[in-house]
C-alpha positions as CSV (number, residue, x, y, z in Angstrom):
1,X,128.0,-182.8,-86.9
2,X,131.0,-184.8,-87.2
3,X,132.1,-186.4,-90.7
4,X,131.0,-189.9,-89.1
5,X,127.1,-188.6,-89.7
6,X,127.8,-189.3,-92.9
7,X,125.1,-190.6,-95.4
8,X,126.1,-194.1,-95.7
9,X,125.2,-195.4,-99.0
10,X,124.1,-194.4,-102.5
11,X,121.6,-192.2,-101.9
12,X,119.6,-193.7,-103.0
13,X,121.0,-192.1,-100.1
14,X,124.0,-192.8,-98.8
15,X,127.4,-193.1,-99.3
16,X,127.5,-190.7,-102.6
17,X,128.9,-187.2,-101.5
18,X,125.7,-185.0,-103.2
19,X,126.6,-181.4,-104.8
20,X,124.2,-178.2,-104.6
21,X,122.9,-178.4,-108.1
22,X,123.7,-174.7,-109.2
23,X,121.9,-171.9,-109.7
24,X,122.4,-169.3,-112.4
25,X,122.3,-165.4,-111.7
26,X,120.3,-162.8,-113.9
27,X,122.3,-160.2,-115.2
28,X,122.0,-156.5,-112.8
29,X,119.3,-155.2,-115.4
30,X,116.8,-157.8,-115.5
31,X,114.1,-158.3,-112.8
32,X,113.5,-162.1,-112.0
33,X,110.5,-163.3,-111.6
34,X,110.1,-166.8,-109.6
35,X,108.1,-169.2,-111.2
36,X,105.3,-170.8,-109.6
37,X,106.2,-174.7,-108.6
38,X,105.5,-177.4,-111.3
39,X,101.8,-179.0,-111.2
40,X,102.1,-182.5,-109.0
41,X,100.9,-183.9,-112.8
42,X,104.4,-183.1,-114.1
43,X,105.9,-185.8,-111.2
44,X,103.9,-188.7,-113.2
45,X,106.7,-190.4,-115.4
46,X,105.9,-191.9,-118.5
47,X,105.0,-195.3,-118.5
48,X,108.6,-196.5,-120.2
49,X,110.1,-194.2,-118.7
50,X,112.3,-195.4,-115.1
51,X,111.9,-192.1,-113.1
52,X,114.4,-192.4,-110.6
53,X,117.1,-193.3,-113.6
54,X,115.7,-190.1,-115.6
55,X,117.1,-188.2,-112.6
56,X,120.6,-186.0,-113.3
57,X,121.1,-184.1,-110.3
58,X,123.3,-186.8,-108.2
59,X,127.2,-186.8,-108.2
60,X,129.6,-189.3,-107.6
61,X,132.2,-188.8,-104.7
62,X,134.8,-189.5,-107.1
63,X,135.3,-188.6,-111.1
64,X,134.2,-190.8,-113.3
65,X,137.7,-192.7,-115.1
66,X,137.2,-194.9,-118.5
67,X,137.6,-198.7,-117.1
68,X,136.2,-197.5,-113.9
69,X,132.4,-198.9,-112.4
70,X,130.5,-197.8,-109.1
71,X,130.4,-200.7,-106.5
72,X,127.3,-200.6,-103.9
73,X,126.9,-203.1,-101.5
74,X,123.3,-202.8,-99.7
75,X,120.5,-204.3,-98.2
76,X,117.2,-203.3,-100.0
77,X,114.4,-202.2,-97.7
78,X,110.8,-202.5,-99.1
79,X,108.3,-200.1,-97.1
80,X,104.7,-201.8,-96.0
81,X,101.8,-199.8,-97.0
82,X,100.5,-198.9,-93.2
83,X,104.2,-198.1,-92.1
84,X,103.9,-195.4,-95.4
85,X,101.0,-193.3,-94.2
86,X,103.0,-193.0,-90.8
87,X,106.0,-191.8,-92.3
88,X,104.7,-189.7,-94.9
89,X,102.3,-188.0,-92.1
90,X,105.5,-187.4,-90.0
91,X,107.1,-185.8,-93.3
92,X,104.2,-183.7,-93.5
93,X,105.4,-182.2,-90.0
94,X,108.5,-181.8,-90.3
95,X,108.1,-180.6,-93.6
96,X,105.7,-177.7,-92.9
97,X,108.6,-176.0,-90.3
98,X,111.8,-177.0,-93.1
99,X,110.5,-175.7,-96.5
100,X,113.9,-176.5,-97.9
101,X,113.8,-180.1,-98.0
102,X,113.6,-182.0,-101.0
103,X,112.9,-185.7,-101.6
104,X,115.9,-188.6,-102.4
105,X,116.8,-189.2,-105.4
106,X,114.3,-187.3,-107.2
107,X,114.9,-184.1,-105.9
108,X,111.6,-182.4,-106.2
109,X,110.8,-180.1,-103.2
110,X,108.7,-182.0,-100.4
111,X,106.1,-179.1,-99.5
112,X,104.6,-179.5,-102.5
113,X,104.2,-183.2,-102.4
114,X,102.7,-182.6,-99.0
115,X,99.7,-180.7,-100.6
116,X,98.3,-184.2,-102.0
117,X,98.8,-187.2,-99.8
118,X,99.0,-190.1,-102.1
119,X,101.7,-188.2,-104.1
120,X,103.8,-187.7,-101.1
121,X,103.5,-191.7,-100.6
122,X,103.9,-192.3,-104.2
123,X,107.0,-190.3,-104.9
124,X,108.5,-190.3,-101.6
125,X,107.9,-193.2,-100.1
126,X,106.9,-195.4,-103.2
127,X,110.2,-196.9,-103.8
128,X,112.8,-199.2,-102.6
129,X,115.0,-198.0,-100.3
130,X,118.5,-199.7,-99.1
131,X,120.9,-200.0,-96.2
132,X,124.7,-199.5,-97.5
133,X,126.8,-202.4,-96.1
134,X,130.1,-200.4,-97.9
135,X,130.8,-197.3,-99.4
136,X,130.1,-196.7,-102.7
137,X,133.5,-196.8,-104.5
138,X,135.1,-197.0,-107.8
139,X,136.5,-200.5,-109.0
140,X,138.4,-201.6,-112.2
141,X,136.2,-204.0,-114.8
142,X,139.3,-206.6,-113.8
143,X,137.8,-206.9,-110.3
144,X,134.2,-207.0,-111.3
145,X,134.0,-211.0,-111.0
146,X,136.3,-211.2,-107.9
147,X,134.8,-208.6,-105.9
148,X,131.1,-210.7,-106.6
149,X,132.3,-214.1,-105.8
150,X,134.5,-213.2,-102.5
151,X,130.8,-210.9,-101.5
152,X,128.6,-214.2,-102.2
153,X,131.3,-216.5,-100.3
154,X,131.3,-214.1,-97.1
155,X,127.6,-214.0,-96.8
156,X,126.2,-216.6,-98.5
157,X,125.1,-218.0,-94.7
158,X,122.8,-215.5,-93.8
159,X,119.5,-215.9,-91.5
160,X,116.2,-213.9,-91.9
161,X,115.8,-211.6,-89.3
162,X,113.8,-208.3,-88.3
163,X,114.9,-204.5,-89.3
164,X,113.6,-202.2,-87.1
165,X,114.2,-198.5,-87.8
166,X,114.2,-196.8,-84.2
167,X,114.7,-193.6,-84.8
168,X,114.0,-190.4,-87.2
169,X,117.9,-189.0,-87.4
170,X,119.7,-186.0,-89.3
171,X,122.5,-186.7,-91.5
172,X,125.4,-184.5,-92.8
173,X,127.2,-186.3,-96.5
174,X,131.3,-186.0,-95.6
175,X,131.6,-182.3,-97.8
176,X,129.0,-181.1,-95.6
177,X,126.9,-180.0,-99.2
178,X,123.5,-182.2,-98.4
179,X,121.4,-182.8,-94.8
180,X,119.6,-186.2,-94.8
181,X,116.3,-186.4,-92.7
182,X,116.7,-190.4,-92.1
183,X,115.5,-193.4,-90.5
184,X,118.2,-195.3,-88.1
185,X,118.8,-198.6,-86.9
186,X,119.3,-198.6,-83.6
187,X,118.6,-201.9,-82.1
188,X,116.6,-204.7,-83.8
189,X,119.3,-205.6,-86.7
190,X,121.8,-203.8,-85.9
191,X,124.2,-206.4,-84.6
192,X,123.8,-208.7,-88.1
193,X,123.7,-205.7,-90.4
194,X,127.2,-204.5,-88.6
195,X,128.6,-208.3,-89.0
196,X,127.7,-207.7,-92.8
197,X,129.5,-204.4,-93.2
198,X,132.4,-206.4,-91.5
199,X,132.3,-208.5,-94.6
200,X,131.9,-206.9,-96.8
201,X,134.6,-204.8,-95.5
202,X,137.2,-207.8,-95.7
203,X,136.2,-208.4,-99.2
204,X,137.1,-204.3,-99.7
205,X,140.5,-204.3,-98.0
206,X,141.2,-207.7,-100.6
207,X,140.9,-205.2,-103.2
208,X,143.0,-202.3,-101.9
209,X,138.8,-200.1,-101.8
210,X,138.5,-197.6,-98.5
211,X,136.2,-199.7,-96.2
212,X,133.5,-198.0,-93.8
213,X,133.0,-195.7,-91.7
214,X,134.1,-196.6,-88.0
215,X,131.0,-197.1,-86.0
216,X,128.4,-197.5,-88.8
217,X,125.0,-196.2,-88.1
218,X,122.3,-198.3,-90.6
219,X,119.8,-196.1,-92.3
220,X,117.5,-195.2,-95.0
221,X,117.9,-191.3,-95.9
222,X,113.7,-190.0,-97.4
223,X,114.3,-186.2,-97.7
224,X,117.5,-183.7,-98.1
225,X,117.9,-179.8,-97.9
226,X,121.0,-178.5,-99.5
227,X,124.1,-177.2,-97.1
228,X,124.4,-178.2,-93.4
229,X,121.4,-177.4,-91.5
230,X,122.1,-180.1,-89.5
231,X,121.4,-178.0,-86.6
232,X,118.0,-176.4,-86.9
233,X,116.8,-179.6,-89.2
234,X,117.4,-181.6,-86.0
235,X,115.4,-179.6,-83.5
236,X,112.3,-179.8,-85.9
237,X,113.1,-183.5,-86.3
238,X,113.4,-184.5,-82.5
239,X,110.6,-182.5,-81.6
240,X,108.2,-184.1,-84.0
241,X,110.1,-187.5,-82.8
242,X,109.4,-186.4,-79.2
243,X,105.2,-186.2,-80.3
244,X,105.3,-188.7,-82.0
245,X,106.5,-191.5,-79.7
246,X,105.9,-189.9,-76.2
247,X,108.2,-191.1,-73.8
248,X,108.7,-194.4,-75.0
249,X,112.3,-194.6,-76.8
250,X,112.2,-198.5,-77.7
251,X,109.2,-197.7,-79.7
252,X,109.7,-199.2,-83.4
253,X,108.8,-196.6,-86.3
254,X,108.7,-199.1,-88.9
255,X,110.1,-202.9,-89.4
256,X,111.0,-205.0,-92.4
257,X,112.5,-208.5,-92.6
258,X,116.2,-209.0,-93.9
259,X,115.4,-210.7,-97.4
260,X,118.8,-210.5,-98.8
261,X,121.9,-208.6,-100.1
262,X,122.5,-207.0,-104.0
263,X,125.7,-205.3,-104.7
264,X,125.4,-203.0,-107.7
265,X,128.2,-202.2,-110.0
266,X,127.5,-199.6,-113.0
267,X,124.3,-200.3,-113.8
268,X,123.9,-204.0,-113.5
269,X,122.5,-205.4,-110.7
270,X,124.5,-209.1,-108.4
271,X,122.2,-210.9,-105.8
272,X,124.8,-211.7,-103.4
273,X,122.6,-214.1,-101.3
274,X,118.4,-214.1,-101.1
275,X,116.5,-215.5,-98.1
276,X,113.1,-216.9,-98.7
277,X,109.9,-215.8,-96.7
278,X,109.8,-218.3,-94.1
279,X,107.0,-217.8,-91.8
């Protein structure tokens, strides 16, 4: 899988190069003992408590420097309730042959979310996804009010249109550490979400950032299995795909309407333009 299958995007999904959380070793004399899997009650979060900002595992493509703040540019993709129970039963599948996957941002294995069926739409599929316009880069606090306004001038004249996710596709992040089982644009949207990476890449090369990948392939990322199985992940994947859809390959797995762009730096949150729901 070449470095341009690249998770595109925060993780969330994307653009953030992942690391193998690691594992300690018991000392020659001791006999381990695995312990059996959390109860699903354990993956409610407290009421206060944010669950996907409780979450430690992720890391940053780059080392964290005093002065410095992670940029994000995305689209955020909102998942209708119908389109959930689709995706979480093809999950289920692929799921049931990879036993190593784990679920986005949470990182709690998927198998056992796949024993209770509103947990595995709850926790998986519950909430909002994105599509990365840019990678997800470092920036001084000096460029914070620059980078916003030049982002809202580019794209301030955007048109609601339709998001269709196409196909299921496999992902490898650029250090080959993480596989993505993902959802790709392929047609519907793809020609204005590519126009917006443009953008958003002019407003990047302004301010000396990398831009994107050549060739950008949209996406939201649901599930991830640690190293490159990129190969055998993608059998199980296209083969569910293949039952799934028949022959047809213009069938649409799910679709959303563009409602808008957010570019997140640190922890604070910019609109950078927001269409309204015109029927």
């Amino acid at each position: 899988m070449e470095a341009l299958q690249a998770c595109y995007g925060d993780g969330s999904s994307d653009s953030d190069s992942e690391s193998a959380p690691f594992v300690p070793t018991s000392a020659p004399s001791e006999v381990s003992t695995p312990l059996p899997p959390p109860p699903l009650s354990l993956l409610d979060p407290p009421k206060d408590l944010d669950f996907q900002v409780a979450q430690t595992s992720r890391v940053r493509s780059f080392p964290h420097i005093d002065g410095n703040y992670a940029l994000h540019v995305y689209i955020p993709i909102n998942i209708s309730l119908q389109s959930k129970k689709e995706l979480a039963a093809f999950l289920k599948k692929v799921s049931s042959q990879e036993p190593s996957l784990n679920v986005v941002d949470v990182d709690v294995p998927l198998n056992i979310l796949c024993e209770n069926d509103e947990k595995l739409k709850q926790v998986v599929l519950g909430r909002e996804f994105h599509i990365s316009l840019g990678r997800t880069v470092p920036i001084r606090v000096h460029q914070i009010d620059s980078v916003v306004a030049m982002l809202r001038q580019k794209l301030q004249t955007q048109h609601q249109y339709w998001i269709n996710f196409n196909k299921w596709e496999v992902f490898v992040n650029d250090d080959h550490t993480r596989t993505f089982v993902s959802l790709e644009v392929v047609e519907g949207g793809f020609v204005e979400i590519n126009k917006q990476i443009e953008a958003v890449n002019t407003v990047y090369r302004l301010h000396n950032l990398p831009e994107f990948y050549k060739d950008p392939r949209p996406h939201i990322s649901l599930a991830w299995a640690i190293g490159d199985i990129s190969d055998s992940l993608k059998k199980v994947v296209d083969k569910e795909m293949k039952c799934a859809v028949g022959k047809s390959l213009n069938k649409c797995i799910f679709s959303c309407k563009f409602k808008g762009i957010e570019c997140k730096i640190g922890n604070k949150t910019h609109t950078i333009c927001k269409i309204s729901d015109v029927q």
